[in-house]
Biopython code that builds the backbone (N, CA, C, O; Angstrom):
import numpy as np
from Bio.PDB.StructureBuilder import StructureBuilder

atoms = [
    (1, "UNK", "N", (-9.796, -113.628, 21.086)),
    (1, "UNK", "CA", (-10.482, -114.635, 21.884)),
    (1, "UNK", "C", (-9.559, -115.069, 23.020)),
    (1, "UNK", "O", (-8.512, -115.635, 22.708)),
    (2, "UNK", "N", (-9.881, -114.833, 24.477)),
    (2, "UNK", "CA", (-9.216, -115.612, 25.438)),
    (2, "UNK", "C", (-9.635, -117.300, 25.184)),
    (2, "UNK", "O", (-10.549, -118.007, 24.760)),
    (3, "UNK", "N", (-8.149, -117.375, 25.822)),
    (3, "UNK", "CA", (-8.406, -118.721, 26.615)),
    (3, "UNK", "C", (-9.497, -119.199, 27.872)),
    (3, "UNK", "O", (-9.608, -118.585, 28.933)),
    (4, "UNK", "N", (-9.989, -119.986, 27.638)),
    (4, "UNK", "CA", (-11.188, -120.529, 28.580)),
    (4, "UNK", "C", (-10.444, -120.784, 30.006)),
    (4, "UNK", "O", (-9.462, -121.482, 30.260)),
    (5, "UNK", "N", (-11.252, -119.979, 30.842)),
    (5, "UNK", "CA", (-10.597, -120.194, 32.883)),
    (5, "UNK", "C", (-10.413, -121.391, 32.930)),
    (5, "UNK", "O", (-11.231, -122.232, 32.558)),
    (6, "UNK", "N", (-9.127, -121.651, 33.474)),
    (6, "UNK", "CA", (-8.615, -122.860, 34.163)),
    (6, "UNK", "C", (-8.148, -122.190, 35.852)),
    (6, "UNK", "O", (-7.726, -121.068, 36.130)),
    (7, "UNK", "N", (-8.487, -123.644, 36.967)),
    (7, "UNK", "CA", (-7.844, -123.472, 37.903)),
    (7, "UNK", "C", (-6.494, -122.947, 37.972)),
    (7, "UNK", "O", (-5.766, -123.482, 37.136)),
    (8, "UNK", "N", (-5.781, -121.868, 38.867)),
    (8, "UNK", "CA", (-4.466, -121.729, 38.487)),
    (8, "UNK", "C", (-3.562, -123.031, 38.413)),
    (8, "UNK", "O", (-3.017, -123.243, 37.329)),
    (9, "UNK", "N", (-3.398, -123.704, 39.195)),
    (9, "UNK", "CA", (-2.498, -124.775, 39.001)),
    (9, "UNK", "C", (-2.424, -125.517, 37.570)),
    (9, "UNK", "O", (-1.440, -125.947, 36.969)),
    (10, "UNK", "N", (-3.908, -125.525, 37.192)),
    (10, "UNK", "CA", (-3.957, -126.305, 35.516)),
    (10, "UNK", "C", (-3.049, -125.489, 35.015)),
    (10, "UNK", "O", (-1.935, -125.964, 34.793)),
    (11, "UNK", "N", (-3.341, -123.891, 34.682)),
    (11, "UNK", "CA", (-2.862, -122.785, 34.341)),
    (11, "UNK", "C", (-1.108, -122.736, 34.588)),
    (11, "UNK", "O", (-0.411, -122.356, 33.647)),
    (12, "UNK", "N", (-0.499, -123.117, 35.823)),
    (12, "UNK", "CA", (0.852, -122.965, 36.070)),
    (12, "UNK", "C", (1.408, -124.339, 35.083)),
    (12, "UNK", "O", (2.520, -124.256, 34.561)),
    (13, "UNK", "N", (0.638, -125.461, 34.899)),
    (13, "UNK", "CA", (1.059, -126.495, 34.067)),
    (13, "UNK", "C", (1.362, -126.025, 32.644)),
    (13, "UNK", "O", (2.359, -126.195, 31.942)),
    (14, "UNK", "N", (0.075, -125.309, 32.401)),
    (14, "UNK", "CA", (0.128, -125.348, 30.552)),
    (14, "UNK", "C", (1.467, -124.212, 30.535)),
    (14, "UNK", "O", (2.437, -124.537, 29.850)),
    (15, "UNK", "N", (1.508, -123.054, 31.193)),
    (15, "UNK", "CA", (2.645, -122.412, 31.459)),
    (15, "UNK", "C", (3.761, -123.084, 30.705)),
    (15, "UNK", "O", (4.262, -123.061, 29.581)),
    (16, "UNK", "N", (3.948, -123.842, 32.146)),
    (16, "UNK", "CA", (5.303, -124.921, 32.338)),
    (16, "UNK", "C", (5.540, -125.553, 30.661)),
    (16, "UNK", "O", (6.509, -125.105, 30.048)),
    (17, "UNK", "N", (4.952, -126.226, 30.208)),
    (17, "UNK", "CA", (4.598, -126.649, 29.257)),
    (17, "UNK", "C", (5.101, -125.823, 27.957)),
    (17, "UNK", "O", (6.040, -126.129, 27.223)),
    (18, "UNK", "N", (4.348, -124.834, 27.864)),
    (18, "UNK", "CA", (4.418, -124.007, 26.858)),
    (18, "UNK", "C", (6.124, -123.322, 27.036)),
    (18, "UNK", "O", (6.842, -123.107, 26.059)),
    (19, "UNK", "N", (6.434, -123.125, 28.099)),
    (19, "UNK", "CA", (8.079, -122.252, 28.136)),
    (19, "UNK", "C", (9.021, -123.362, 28.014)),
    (19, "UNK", "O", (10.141, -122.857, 28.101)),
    (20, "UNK", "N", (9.130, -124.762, 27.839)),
    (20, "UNK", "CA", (9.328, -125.743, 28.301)),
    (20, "UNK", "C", (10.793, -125.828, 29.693)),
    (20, "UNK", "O", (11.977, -126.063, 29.933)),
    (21, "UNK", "N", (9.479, -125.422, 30.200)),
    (21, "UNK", "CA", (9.875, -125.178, 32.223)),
    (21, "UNK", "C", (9.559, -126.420, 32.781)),
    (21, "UNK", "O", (8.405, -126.641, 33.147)),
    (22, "UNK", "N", (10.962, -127.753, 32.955)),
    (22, "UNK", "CA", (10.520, -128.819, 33.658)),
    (22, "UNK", "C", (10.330, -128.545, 34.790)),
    (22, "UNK", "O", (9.396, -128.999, 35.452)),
    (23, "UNK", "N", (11.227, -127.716, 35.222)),
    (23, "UNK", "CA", (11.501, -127.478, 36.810)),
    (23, "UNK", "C", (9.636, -127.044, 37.510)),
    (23, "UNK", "O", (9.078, -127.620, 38.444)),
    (24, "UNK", "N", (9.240, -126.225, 36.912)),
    (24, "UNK", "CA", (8.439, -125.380, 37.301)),
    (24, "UNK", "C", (6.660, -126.327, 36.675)),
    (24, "UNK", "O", (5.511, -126.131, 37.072)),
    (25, "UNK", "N", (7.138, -127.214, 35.710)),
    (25, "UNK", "CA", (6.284, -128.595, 35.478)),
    (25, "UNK", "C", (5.992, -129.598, 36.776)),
    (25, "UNK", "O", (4.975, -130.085, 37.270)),
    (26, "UNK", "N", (7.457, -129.655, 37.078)),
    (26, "UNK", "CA", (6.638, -130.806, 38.572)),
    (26, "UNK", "C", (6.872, -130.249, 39.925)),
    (26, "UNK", "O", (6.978, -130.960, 40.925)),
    (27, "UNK", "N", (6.972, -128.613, 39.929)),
    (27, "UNK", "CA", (6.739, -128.006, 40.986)),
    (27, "UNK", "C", (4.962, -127.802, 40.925)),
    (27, "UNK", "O", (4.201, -127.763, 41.892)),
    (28, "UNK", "N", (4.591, -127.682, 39.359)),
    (28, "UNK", "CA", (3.371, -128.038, 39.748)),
    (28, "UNK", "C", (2.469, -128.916, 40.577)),
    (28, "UNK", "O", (1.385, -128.658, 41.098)),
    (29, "UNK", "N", (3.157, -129.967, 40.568)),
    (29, "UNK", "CA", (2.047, -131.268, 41.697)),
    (29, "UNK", "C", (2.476, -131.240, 43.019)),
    (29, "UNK", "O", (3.525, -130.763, 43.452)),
    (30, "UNK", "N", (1.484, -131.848, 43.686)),
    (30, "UNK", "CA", (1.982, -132.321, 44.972)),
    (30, "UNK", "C", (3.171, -133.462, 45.187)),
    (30, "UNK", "O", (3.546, -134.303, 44.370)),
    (31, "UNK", "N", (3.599, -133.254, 46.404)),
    (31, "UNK", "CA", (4.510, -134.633, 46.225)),
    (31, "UNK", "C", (4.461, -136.031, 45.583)),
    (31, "UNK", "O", (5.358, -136.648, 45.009)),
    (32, "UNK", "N", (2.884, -136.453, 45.886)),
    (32, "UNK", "CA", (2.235, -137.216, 45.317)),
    (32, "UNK", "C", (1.881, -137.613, 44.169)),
    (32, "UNK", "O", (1.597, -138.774, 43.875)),
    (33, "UNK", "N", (1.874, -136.339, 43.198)),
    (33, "UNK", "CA", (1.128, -135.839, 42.325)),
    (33, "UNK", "C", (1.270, -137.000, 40.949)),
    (33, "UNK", "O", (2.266, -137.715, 41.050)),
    (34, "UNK", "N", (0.647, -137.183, 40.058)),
    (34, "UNK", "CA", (1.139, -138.109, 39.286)),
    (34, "UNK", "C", (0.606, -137.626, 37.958)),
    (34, "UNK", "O", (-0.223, -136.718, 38.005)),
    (35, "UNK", "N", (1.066, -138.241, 36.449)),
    (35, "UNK", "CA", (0.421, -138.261, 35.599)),
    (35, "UNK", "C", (-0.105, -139.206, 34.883)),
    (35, "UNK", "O", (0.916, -139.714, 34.420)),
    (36, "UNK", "N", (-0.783, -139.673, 34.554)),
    (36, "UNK", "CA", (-2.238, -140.861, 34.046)),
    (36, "UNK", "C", (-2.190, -140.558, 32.516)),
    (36, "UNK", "O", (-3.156, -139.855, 32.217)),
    (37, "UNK", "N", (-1.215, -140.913, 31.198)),
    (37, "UNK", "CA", (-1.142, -140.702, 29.995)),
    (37, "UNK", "C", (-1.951, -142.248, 29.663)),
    (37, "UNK", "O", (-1.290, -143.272, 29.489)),
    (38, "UNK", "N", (-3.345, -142.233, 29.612)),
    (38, "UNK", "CA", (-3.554, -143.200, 28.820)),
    (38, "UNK", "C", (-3.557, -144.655, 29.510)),
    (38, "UNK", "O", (-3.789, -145.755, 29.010)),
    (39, "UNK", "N", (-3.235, -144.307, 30.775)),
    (39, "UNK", "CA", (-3.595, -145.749, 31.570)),
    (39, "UNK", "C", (-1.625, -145.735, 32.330)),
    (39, "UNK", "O", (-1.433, -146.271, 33.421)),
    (40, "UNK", "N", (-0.774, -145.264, 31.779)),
    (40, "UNK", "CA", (0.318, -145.161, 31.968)),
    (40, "UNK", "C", (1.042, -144.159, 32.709)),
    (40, "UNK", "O", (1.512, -143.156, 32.172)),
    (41, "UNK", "N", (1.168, -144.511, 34.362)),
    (41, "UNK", "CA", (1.041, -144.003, 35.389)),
    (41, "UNK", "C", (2.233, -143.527, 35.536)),
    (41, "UNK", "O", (3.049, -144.434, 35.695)),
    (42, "UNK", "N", (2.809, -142.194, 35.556)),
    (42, "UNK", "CA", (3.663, -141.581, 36.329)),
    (42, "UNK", "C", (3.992, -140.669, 37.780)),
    (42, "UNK", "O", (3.847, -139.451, 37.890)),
    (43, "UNK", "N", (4.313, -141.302, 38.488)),
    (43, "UNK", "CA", (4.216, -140.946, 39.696)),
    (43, "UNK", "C", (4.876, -140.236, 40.910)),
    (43, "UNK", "O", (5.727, -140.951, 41.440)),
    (44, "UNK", "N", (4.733, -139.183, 41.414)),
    (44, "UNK", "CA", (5.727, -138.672, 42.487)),
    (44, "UNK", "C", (6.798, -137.345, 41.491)),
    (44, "UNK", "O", (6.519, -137.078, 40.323)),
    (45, "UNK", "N", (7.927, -136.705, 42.207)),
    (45, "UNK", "CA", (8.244, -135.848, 41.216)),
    (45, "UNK", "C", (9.411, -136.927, 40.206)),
    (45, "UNK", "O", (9.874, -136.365, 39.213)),
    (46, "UNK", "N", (9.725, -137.963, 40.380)),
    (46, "UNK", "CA", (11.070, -138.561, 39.498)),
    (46, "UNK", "C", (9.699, -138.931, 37.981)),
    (46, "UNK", "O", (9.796, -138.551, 36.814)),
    (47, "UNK", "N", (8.750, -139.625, 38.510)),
    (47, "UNK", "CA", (7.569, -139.871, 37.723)),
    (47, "UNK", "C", (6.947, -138.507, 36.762)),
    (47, "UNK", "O", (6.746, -138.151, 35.601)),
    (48, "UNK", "N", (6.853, -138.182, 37.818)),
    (48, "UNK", "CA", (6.271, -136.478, 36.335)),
    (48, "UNK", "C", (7.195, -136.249, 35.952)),
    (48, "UNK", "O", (7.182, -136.218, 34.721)),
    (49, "UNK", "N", (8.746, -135.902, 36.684)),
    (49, "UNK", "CA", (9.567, -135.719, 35.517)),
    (49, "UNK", "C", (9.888, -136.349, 34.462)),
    (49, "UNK", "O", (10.223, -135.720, 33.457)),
    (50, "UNK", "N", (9.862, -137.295, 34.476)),
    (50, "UNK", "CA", (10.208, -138.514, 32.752)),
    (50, "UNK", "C", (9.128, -138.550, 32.337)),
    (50, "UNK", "O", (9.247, -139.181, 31.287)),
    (51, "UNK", "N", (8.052, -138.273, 32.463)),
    (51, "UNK", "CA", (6.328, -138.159, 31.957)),
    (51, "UNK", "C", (7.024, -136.637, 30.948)),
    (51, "UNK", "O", (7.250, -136.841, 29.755)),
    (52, "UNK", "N", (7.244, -135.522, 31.406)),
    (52, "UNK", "CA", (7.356, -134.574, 30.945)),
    (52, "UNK", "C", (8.712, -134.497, 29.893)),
    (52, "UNK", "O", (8.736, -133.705, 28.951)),
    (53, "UNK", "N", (9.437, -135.106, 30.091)),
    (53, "UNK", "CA", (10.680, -135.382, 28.908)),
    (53, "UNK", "C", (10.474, -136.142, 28.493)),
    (53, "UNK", "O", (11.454, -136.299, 27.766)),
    (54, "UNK", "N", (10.028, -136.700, 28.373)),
    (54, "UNK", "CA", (9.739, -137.972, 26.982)),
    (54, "UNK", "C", (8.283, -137.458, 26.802)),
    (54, "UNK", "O", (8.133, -137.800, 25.629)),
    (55, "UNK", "N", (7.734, -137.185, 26.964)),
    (55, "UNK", "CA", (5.952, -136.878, 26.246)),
    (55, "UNK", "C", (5.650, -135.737, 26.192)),
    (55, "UNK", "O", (4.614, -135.455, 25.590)),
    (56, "UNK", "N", (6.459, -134.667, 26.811)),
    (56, "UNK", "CA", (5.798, -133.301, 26.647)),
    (56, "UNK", "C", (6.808, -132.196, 26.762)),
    (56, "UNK", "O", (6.928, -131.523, 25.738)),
    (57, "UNK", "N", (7.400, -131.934, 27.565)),
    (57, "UNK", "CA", (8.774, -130.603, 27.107)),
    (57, "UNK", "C", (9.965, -130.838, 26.486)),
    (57, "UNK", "O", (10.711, -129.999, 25.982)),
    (58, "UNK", "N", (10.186, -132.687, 26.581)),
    (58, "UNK", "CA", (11.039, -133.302, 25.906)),
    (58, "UNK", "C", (10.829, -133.521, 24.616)),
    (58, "UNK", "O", (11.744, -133.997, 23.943)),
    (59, "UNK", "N", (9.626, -133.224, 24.055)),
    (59, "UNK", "CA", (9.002, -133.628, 23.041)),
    (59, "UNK", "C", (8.639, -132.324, 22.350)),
    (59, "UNK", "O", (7.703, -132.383, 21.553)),
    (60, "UNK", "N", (9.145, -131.342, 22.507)),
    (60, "UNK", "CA", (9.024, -130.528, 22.277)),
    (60, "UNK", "C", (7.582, -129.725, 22.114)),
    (60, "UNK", "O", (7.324, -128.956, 21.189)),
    (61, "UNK", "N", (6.657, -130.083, 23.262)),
    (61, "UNK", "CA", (5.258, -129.564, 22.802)),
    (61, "UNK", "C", (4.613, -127.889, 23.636)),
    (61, "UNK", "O", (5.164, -127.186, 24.483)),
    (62, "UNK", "N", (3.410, -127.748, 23.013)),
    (62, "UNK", "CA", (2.728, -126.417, 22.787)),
    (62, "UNK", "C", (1.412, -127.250, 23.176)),
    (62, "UNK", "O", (0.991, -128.332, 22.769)),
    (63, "UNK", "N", (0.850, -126.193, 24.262)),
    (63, "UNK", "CA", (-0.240, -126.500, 24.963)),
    (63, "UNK", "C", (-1.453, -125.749, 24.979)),
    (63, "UNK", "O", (-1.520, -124.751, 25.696)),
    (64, "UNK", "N", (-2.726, -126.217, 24.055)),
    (64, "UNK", "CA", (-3.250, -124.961, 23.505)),
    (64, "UNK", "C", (-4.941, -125.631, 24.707)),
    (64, "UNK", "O", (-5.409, -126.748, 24.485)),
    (65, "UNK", "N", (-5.503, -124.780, 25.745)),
    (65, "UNK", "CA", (-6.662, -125.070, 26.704)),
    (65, "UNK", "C", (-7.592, -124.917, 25.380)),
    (65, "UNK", "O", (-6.992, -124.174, 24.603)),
    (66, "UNK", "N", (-9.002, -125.400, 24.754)),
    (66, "UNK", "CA", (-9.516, -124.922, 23.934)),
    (66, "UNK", "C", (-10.908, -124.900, 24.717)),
    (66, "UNK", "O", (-11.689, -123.995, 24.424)),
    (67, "UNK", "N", (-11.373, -126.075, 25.946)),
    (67, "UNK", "CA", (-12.573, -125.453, 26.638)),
    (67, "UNK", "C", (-12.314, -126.165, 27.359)),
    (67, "UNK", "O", (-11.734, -127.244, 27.235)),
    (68, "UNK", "N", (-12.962, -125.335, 28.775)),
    (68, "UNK", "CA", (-12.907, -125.884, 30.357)),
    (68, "UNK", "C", (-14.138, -126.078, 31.441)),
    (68, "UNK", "O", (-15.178, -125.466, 31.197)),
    (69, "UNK", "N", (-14.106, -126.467, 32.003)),
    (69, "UNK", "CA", (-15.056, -126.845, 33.266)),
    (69, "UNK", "C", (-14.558, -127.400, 34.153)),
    (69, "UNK", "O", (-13.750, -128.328, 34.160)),
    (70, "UNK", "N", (-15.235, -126.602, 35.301)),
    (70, "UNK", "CA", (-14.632, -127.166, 36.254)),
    (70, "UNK", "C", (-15.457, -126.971, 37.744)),
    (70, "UNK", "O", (-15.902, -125.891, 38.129)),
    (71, "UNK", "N", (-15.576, -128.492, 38.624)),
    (71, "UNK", "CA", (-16.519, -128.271, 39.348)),
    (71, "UNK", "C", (-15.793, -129.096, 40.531)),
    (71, "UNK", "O", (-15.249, -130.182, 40.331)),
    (72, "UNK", "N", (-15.841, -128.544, 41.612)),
    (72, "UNK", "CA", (-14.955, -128.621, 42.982)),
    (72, "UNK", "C", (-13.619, -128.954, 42.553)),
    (72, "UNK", "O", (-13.145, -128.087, 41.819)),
    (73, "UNK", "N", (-12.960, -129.811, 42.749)),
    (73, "UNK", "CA", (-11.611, -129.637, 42.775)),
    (73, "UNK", "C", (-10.992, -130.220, 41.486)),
    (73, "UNK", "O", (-9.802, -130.465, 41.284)),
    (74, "UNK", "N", (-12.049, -130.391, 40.652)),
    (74, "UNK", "CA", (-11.701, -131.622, 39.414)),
    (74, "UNK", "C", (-11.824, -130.404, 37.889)),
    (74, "UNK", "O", (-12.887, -129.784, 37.913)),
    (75, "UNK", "N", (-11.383, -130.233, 37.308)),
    (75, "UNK", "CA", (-11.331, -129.716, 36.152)),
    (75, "UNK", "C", (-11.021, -130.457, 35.131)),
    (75, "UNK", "O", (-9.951, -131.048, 34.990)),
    (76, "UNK", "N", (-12.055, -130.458, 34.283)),
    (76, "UNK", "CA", (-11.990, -131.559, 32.684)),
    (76, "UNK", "C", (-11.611, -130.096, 31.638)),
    (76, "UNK", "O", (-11.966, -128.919, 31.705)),
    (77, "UNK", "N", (-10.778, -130.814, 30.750)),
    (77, "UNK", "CA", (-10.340, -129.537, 29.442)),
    (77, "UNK", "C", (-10.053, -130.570, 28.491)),
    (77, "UNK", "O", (-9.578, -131.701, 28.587)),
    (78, "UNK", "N", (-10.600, -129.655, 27.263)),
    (78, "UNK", "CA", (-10.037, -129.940, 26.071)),
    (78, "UNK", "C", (-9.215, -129.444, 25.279)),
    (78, "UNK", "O", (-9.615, -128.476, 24.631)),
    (79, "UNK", "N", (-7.961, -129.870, 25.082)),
    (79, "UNK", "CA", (-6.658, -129.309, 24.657)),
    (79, "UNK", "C", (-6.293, -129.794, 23.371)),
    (79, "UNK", "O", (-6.810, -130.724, 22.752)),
    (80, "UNK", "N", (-5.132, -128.898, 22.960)),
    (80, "UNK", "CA", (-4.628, -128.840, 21.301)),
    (80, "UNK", "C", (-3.680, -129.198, 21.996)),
    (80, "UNK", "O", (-3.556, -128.878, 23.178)),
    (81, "UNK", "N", (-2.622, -130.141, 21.150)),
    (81, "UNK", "CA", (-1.415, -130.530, 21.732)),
    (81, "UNK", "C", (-0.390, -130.590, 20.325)),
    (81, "UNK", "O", (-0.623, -131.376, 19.407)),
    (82, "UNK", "N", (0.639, -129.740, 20.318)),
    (82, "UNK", "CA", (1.833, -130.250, 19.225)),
    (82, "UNK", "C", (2.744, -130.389, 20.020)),
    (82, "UNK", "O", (2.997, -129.823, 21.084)),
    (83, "UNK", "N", (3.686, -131.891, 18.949)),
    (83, "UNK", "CA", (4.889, -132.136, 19.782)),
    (83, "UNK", "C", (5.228, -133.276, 18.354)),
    (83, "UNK", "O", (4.525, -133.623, 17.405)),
    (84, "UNK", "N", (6.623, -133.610, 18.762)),
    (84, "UNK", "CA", (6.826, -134.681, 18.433)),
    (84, "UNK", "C", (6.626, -136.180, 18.457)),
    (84, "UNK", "O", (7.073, -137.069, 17.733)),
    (85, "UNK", "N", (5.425, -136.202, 20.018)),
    (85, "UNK", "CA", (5.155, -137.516, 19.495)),
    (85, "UNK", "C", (3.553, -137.636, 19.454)),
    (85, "UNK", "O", (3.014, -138.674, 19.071)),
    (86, "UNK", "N", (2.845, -136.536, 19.863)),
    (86, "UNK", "CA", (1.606, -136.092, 19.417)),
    (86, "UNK", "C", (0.758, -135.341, 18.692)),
    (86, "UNK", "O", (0.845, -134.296, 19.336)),
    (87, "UNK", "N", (0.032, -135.118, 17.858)),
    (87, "UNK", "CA", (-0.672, -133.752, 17.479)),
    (87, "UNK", "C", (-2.008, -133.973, 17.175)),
    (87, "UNK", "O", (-2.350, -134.699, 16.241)),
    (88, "UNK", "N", (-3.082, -133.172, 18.181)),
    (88, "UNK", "CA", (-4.061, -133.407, 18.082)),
    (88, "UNK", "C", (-4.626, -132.378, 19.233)),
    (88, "UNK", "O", (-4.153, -131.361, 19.740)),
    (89, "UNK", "N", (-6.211, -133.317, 19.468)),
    (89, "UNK", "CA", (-6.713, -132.840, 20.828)),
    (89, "UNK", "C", (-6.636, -133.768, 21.659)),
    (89, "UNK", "O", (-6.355, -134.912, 21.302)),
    (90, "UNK", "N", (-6.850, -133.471, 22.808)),
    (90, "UNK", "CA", (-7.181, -134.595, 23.887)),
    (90, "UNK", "C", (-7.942, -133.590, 24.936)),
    (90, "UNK", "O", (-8.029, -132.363, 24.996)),
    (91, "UNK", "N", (-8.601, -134.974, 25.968)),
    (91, "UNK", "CA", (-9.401, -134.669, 26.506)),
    (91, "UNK", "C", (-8.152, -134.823, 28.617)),
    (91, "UNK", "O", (-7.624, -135.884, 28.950)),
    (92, "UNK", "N", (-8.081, -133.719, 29.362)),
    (92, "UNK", "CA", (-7.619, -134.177, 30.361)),
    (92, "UNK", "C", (-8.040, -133.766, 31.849)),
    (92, "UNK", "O", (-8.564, -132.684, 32.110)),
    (93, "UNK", "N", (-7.839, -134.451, 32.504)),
    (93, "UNK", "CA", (-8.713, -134.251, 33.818)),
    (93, "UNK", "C", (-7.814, -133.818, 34.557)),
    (93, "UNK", "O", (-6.658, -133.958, 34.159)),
    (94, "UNK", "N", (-7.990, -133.339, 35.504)),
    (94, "UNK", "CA", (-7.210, -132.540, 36.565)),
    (94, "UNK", "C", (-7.935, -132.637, 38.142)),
    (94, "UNK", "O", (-9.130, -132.579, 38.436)),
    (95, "UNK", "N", (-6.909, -132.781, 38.893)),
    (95, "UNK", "CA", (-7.243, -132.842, 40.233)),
    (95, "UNK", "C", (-6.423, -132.313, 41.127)),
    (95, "UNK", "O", (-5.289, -132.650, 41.466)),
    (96, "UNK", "N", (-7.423, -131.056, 41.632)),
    (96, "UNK", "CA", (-6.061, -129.793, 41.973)),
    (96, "UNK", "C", (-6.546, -129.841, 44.021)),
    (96, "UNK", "O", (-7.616, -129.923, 44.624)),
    (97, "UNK", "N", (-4.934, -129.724, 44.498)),
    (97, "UNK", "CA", (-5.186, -129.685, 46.004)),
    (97, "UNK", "C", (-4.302, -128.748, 46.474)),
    (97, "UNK", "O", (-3.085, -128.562, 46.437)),
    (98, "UNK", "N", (-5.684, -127.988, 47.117)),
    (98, "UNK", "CA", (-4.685, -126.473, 47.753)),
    (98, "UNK", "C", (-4.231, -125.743, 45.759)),
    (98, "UNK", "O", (-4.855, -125.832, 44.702)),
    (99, "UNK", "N", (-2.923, -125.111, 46.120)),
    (99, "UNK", "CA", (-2.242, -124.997, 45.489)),
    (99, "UNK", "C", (-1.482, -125.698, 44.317)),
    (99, "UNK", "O", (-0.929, -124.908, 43.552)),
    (100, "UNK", "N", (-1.369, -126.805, 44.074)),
    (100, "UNK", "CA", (-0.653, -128.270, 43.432)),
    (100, "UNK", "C", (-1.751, -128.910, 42.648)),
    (100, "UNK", "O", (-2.942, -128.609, 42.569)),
    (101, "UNK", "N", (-1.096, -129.818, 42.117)),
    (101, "UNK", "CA", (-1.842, -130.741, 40.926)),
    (101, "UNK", "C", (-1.733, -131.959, 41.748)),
    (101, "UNK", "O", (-0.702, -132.524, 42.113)),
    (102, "UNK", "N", (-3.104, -132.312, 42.008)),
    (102, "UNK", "CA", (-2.887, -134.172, 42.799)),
    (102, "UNK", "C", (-2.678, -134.996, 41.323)),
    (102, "UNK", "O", (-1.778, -135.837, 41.332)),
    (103, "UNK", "N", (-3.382, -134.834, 40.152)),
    (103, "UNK", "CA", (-2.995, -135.662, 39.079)),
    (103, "UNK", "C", (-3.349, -134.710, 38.185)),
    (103, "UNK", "O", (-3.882, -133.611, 38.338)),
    (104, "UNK", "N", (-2.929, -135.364, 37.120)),
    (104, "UNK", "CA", (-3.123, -135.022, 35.123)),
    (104, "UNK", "C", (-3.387, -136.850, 34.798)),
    (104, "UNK", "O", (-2.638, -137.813, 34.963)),
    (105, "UNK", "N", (-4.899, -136.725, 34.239)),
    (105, "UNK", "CA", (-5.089, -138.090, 33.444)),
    (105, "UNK", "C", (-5.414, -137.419, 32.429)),
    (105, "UNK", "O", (-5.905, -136.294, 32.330)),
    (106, "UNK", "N", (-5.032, -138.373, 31.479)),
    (106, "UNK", "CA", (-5.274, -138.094, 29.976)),
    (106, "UNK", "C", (-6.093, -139.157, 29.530)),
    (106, "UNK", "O", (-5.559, -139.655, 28.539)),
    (107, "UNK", "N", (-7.207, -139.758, 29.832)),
    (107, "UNK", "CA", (-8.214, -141.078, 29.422)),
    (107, "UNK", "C", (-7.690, -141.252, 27.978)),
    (107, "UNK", "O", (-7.306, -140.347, 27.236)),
    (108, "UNK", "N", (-7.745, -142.699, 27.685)),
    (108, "UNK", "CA", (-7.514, -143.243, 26.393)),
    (108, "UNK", "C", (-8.891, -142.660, 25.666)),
    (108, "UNK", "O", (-10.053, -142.589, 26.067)),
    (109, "UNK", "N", (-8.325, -142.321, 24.569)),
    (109, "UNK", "CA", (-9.375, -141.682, 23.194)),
    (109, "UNK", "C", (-10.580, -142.455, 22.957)),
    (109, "UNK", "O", (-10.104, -143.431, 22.377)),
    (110, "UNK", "N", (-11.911, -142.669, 23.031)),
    (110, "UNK", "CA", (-12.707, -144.185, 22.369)),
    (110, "UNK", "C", (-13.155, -143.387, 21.016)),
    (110, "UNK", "O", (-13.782, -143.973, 20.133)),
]
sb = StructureBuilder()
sb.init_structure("model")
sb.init_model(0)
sb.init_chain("A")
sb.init_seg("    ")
for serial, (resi, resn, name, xyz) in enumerate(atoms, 1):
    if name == "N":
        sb.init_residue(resn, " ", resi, " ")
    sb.init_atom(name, np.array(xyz, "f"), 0.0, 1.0, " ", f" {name:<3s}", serial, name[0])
structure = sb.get_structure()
């Protein structure tokens, strides 16, 4: 069974992620680019980087896409996540420009 199409940039993230490649994690976004864990905003590349060591390559996690959609520049997925300070699914949105990630939100669970 493949993995379900993601935009490449989603795709260069879970990458990043999975090799735990910081460098090549917040070469993913735009300058701008930020991550949205839950209401808890990380922003710019100093921002994704401590987003990504403390919650996700620091944390030792594995990034599993399990289904995607995606319609103009916004891609919603549902992901498997292990790590040390998570394990589960979550639901995350993506907002890709050009080439780059404008954000990663992760909406709080209801």
């Amino acid at each position: 069974m493949s993995a379900p199409a993601v935009p490449a940039p989603v795709q260069v993230l879970v990458d990043a992620i999975n090799a735990a490649d910081t460098e090549a994690f917040v070469a993913a976004f735009t300058p701008d680019g930020f991550v949205s864990d839950w209401g808890r905003v990380k922003s710019g590349p100093e921002g994704v980087r401590s987003w990504a060591l403390s919650d996700a390559i620091g944390a030792g996690a594995h990034m599993t896409v399990l289904s995607a959609e995606t319609d103009g520049d916004t891609a919603r997925i549902r992901f498997g996540w292990s790590s040390r300070v998570f394990n589960g699914e979550s639901d995350g949105i993506f907002v890709v420009e050009g080439d780059k990630l404008a954000s990663f939100t992760i909406p709080p669970a209801h």
